[in-house]
C-alpha positions in Angstrom: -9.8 -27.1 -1.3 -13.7 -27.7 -1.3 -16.1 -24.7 -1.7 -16.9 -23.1 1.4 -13.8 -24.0 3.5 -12.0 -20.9 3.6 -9.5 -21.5 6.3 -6.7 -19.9 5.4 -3.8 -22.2 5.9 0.1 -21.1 5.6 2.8 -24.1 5.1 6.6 -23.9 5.1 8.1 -25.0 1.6 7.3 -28.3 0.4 10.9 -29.8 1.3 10.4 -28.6 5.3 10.2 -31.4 7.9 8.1 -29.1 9.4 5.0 -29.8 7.0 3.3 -31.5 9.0 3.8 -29.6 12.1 2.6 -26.8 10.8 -0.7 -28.6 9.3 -1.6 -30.4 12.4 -1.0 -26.7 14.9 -3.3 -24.6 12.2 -5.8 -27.3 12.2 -6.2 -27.7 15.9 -5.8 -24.1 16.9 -8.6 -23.1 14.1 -11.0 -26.1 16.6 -9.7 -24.5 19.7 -10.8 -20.7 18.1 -13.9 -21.1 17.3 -12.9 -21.0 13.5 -14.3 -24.4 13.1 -17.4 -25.0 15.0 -18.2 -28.5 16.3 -19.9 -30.6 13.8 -18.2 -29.0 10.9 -17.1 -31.6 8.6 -13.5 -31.1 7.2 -12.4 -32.1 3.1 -11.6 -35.2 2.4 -7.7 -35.8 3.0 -7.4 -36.1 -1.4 -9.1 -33.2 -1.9 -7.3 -31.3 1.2 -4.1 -32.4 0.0 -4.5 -31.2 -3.8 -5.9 -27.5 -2.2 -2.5 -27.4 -0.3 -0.4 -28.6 -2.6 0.8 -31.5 -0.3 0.6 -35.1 -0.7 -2.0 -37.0 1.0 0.3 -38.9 3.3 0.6 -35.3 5.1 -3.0 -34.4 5.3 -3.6 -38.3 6.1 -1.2 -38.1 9.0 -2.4 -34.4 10.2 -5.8 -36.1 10.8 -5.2 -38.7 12.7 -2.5 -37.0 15.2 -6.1 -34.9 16.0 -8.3 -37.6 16.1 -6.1 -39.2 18.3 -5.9 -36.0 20.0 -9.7 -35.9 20.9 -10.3 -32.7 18.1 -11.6 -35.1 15.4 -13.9 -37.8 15.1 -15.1 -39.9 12.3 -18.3 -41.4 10.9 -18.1 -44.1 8.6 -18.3 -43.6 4.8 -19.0 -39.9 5.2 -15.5 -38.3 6.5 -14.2 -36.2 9.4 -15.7 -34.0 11.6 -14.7 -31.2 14.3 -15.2 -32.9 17.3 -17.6 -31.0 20.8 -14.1 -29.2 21.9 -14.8 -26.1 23.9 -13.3 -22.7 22.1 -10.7 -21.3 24.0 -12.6 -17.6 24.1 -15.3 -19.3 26.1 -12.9 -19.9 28.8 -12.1 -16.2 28.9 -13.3 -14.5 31.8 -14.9 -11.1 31.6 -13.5 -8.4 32.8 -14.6 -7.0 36.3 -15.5 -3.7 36.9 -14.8 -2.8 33.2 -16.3 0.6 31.8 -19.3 0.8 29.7 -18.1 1.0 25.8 -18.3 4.7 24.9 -18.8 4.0 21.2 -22.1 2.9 22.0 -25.3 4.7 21.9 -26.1 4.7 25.2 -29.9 3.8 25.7 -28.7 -0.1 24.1 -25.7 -0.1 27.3 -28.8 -1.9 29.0 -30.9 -3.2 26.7 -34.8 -2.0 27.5 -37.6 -4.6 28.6 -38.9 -6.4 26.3 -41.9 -8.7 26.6 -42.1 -10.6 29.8 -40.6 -13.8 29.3 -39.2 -16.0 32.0 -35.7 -17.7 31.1 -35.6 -21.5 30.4 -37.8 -23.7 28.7 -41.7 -22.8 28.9 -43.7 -24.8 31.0 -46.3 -27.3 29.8 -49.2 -26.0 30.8 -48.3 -21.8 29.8 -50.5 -19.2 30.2 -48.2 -16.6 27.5 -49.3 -14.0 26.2 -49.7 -12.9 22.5 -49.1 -16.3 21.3 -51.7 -17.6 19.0 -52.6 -21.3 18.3 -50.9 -22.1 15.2 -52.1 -25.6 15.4 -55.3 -25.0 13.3 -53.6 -23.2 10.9 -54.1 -24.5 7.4 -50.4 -24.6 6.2 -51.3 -27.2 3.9 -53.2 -24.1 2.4 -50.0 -21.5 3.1 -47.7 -24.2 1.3 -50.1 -24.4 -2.0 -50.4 -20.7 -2.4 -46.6 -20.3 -1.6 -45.8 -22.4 -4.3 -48.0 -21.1 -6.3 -46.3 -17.9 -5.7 -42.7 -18.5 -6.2 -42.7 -18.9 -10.0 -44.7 -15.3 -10.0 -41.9 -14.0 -8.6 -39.0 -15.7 -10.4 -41.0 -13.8 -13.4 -40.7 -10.8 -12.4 -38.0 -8.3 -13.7 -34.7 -8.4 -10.6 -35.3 -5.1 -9.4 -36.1 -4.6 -5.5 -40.2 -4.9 -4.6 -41.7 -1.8 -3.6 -40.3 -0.4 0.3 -44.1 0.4 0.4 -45.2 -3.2 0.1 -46.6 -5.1 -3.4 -49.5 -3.4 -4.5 -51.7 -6.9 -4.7 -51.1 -7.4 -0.9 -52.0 -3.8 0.2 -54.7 -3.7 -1.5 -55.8 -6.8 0.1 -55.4 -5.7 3.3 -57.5 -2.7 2.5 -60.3 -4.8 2.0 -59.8 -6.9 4.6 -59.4 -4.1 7.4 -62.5 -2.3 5.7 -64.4 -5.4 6.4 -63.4 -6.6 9.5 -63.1 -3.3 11.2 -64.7 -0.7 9.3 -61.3 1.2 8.6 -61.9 3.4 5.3 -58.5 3.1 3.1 -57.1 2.3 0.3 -54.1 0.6 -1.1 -51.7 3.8 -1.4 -52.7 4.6 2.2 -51.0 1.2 3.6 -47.2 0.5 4.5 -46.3 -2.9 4.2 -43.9 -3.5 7.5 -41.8 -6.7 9.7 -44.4 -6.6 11.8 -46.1 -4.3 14.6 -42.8 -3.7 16.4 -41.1 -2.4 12.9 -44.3 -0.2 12.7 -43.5 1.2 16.1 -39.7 2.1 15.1 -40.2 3.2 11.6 -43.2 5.6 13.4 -40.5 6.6 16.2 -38.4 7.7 13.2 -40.6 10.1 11.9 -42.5 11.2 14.8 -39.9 11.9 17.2 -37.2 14.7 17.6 -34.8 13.5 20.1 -34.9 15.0 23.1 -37.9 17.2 22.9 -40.9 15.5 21.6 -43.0 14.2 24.2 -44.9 10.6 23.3 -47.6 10.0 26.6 -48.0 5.7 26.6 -50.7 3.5 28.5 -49.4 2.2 31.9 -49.3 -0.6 32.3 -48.4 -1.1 28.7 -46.7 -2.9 25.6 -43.2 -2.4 26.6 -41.6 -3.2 23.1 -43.5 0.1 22.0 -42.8 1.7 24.8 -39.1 1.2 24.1 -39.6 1.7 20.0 -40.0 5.7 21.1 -37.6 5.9 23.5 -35.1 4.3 21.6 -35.3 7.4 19.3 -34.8 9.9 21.9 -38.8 10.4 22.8 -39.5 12.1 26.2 -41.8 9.4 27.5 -45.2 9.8 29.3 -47.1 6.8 31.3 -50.5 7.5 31.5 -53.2 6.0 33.9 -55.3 3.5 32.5 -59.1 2.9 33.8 -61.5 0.6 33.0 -62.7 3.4 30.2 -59.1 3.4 28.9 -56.1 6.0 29.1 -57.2 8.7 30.9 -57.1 11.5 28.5 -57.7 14.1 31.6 -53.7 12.9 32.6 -52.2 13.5 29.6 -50.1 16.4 28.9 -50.7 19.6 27.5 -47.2 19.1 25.4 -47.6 15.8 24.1 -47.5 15.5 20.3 -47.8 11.5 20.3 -50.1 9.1 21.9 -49.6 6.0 22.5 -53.2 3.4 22.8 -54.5 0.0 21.8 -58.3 1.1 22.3 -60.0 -2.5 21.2 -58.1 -4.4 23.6 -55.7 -2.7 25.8 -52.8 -4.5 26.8 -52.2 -5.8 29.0 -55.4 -5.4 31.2 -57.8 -6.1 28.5 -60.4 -3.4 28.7 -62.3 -1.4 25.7 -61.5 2.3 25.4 -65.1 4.1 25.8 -67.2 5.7 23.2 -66.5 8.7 25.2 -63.0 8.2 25.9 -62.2 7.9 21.9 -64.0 11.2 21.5 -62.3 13.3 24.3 -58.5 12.0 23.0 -59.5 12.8 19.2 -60.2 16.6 20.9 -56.9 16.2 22.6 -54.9 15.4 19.9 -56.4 18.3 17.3 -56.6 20.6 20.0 -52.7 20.3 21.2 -51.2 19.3 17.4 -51.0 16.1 18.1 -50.5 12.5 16.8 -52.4 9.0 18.1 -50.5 5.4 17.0 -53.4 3.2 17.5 -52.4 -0.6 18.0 -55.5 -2.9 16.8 -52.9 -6.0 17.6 -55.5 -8.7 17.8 -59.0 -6.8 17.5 -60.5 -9.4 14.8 -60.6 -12.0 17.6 -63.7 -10.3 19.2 -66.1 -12.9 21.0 -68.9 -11.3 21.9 -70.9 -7.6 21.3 -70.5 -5.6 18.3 -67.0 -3.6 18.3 -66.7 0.1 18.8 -65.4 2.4 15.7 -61.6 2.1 15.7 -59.9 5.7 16.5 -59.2 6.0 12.6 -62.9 5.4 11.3 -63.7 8.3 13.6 -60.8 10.8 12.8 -61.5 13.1 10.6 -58.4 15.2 10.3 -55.7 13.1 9.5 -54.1 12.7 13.2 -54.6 8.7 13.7 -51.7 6.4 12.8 -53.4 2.2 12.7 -51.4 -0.2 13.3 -52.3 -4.1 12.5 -50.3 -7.4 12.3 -50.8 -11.0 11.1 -48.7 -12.3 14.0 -51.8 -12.8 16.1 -53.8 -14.1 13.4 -51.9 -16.0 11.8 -48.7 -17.6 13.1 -45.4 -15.5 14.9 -43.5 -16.1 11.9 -45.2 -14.6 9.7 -43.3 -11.0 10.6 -45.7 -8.8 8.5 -48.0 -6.0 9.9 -49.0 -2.8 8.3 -49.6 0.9 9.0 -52.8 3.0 7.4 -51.0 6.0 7.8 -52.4 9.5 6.9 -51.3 11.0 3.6 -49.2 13.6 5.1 -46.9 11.1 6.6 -46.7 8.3 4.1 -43.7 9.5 2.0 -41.6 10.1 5.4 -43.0 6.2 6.5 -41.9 4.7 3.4 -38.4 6.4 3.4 -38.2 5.1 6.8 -38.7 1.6 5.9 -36.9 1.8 2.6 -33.6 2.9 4.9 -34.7 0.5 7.1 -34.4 -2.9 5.3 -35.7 -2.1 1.9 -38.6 -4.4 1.8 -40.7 -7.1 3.5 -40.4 -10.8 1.7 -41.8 -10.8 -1.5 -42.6 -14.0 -1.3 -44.6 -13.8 1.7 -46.0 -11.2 0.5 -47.6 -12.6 -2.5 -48.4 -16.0 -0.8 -50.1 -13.8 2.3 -52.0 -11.3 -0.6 -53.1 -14.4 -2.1 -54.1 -16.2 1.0 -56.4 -13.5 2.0 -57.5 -12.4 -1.5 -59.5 -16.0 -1.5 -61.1 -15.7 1.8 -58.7 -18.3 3.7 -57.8 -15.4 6.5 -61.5 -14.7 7.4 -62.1 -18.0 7.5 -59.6 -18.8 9.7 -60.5 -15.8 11.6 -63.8 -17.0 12.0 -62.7 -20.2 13.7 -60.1 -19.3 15.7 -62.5 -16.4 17.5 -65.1 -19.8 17.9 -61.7 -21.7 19.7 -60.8 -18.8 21.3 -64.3 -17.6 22.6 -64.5 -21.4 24.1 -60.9 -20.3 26.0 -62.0 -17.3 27.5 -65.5 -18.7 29.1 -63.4 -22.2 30.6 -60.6 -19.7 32.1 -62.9 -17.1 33.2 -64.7 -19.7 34.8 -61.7 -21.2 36.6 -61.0 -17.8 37.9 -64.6 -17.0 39.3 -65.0 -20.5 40.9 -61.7 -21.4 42.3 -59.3 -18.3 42.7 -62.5 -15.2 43.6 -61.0 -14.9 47.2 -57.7 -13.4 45.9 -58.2 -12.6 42.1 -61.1 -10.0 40.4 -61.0 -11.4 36.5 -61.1 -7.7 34.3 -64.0 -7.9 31.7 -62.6 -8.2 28.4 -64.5 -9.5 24.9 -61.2 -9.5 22.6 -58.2 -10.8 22.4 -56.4 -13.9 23.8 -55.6 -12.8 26.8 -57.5 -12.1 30.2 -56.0 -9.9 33.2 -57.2 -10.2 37.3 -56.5 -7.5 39.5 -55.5 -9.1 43.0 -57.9 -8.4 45.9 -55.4 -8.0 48.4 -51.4 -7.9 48.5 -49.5 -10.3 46.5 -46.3 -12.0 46.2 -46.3 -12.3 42.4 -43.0 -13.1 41.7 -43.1 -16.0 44.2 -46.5 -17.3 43.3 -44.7 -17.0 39.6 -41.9 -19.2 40.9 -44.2 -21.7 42.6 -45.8 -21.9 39.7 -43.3 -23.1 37.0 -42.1 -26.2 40.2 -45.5 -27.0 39.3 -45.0 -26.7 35.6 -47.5 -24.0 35.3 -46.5 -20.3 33.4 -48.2 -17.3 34.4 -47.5 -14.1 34.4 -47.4 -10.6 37.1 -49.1 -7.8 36.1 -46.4 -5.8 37.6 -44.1 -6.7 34.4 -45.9 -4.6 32.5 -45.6 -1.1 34.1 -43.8 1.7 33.4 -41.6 2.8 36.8 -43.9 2.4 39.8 -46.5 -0.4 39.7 -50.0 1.1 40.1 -52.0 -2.4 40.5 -51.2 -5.8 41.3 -52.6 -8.9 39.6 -51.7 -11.6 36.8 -52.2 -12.3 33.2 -53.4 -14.9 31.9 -53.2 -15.7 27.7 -55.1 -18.4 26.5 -54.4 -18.4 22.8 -51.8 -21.2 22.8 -53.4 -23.3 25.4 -56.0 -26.1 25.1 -59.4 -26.1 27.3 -58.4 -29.4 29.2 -54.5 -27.5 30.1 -56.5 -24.7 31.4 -58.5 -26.6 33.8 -55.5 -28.4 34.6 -53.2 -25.5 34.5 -55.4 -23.7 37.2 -55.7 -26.7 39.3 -51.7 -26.8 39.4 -51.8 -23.1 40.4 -54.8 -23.3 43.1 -52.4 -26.0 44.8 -49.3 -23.7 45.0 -51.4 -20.6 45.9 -50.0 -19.0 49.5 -52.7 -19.9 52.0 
């Protein structure tokens, strides 16, 4: 039998009549099972025939009784292959009324919200959020370093990278973040993670006690963080945000973790205040404290100098940073990063080493290497230029055509703008109306924790071109309720 085809087939004794039978009922109920998946292409009948022990007048026969059948079908001069024939368990119906499995934890019974995305296939002209353009990214670049990367790693003794992250890339990071936005670390203060999200859990891990400790969270917020803590058992907190940020008067006297994204909230967009970063550093040494700060796309700043992130300004070890190269770079990447204090990066890199080990090493080295020669801030550079164009066209759009019904929030970061509605809104309709017209945007509703405490929408502009944003907002201003 050829490598990789490990149906197990059982046959009566060569002199049965039943041979065939028995090939043929295998075969078929293996399609009907699932066991072999449409497309899959079966051995040839020699080959088949040798693996079983049969002759090839058997295998030949068993074949063609299931091509005939409808099971098989076959291309010429390259074999047989598993016919589109629906599996027999997608015909089962479920069960109704059937109780919840006890044997799982019970938070994933109903999976939490995760980012707002509408089903089916996005629209063409989509305002979506946290999606950056990875058109203009130089993969011709990406691929060069890559392969200059692989044989560096085929080098290297076979023992299991670092659960830290390589040293060349976190090193590299250092100096990037130092640069870019004035964060003071080193290499042996960074944790190489899958991405933000992974830095939310593998923080949940170590931060939380289930059950009692309380993590306070912006609202409206990130729901993937949101449900990162909870996950692990935190007593969650939505706090009121305000055009200065959370509002650190709200939060609890108890809380011992606090949730922000200060340089761009999400999803409304605004700046925490000077003032703001300074009272919630108070809180947090005051009441023993914690803050996860999310800097999930501050590079892409288009205007005014930034303000000090929470970390440049902490001065006692409290402040956990959290970056990713999702937004600046492409989705796939999956690598972000925690500067973590030193008290907590020997918990942080247990928790990742029980997590899955290690990021790609890889990606890794092709990512260290990519920004170790400058190609990151230079596409930094460019993007915020593309971006920056984005913003002023949408913002634009909103003042001129849409300033009876929507007040744009000011916002100088990011790739995404939020409008608080003027007056009561049927978002989920205007939503609907929207994709008949081929346009996606998105409620602001979606993004709060429990009760709604504004209305609005969302709009992202980092995967969208100038001319599908005009056109985009024309669509919509035609499908607005009168």
């Amino acid at each position: 039998m050829e490598p990789g085809f490990g149906l197990p087939i059982k046959l009566p004794p060569q002199d049965s009549r039943n041979l065939l039978r028995a090939l043929h009922t295998q075969l078929r109920a293996a399609i009907l099972d699932g066991r072999l998946q449409p497309g899959t292409r079966l051995p040839a009948t020699r080959t088949f025939a040798d693996a079983l022990g049969v002759s090839r007048n058997t295998t030949v026969a068993a074949y063609d009784l299931l091509l005939s059948e409808g099971y098989l079908m076959t291309r010429p001069r390259a074999g047989a292959y598993v016919a589109d024939v629906r599996p027999r368990w997608r015909n089962r119906k479920p069960r109704v009324n059937a109780p919840a499995n006890d044997r799982l934890n019970p938070f994933w019974r109903e999976p939490p919200a995760g980012p707002y995305w509408p089903p089916g296939p996005p629209p063409r002209f989509d305002f979506r959020l946290g999606v950056p353009d990875k058109r203009h990214f130089p993969f011709e670049i990406w691929r060069r370093l890559a392969a200059r990367t692989l044989p560096a790693v085929a080098k290297t003794p076979s023992t299991y990278p670092p659960a830290q992250g390589r040293q060349m890339l976190r090193a590299a990071i250092a100096k990037h973040v130092s640069f870019t936005r004035a964060v003071a670390c080193r290499a042996e203060d960074i944790v190489v993670t899958a991405g933000s999200q992974q830095a939310f859990d593998l923080l949940a891990r170590i931060l939380v006690t289930s059950g009692r400790t309380v993590v306070a969270v912006e609202n409206p917020g990130y729901a993937s963080l949101r449900a990162a803590f909870a996950a692990a058992g935190a007593r969650i907190v939505p706090v009121r945000v305000d055009a200065e940020g959370i509002d650190v008067g709200r939060l609890p006297p108890e809380t011992r973790v606090v949730c922000v994204a200060p340089s761009h909230q999400f999803p409304l967009g605004v700046t925490m205040s000077t003032r703001r970063r300074t009272l919630l550093l108070e809180f947090a040494q005051s009441r023993g404290a914690v803050i996860i700060e999310d800097d999930y796309d501050g590079e892409f700043r288009l205007s005014g100098r930034p303000l000090d992130a929470l970390q440049t300004l902490d001065r006692a070890e409290l402040v956990f940073y959290v970056g990713t190269f999702s937004k600046s770079l492409f989705p796939g990447i999956r690598i972000g990063y925690v500067v973590a204090p030193q008290w907590a990066r020997q918990a942080l890199t247990a928790a990742k080493q029980y997590a899955d080990w290690y990021c790609s090493a890889l990606d890794q080295g092709t990512l260290g290497a990519f920004i170790e020669e400058g190609h990151l801030a230079r596409h930094v550079r460019k993007m915020r230029q593309v971006y920056s164009a984005r913003h002023d066209v949408l913002l634009d759009g909103l003042r001129k055509d849409f300033s009876r019904w929507l007040e744009p929030v000011p916002s100088v970061v990011g790739m995404h703008l939020a409008a608080f509605a003027k007056a009561p809104l049927d978002a989920d309709g205007l939503v609907q109306r929207a994709r008949e017209v081929d346009v996606g945007i998105y409620p602001l509703h979606k993004y709060h924790f429990a009760r709604p405490v504004c209305q609005g929408l969302v709009f992202g502009y980092g995967a969208i071109a100038e001319r599908d944003i005009l056109e985009g907002l024309s669509r919509l201003r035609r499908v607005w309720p009168k």
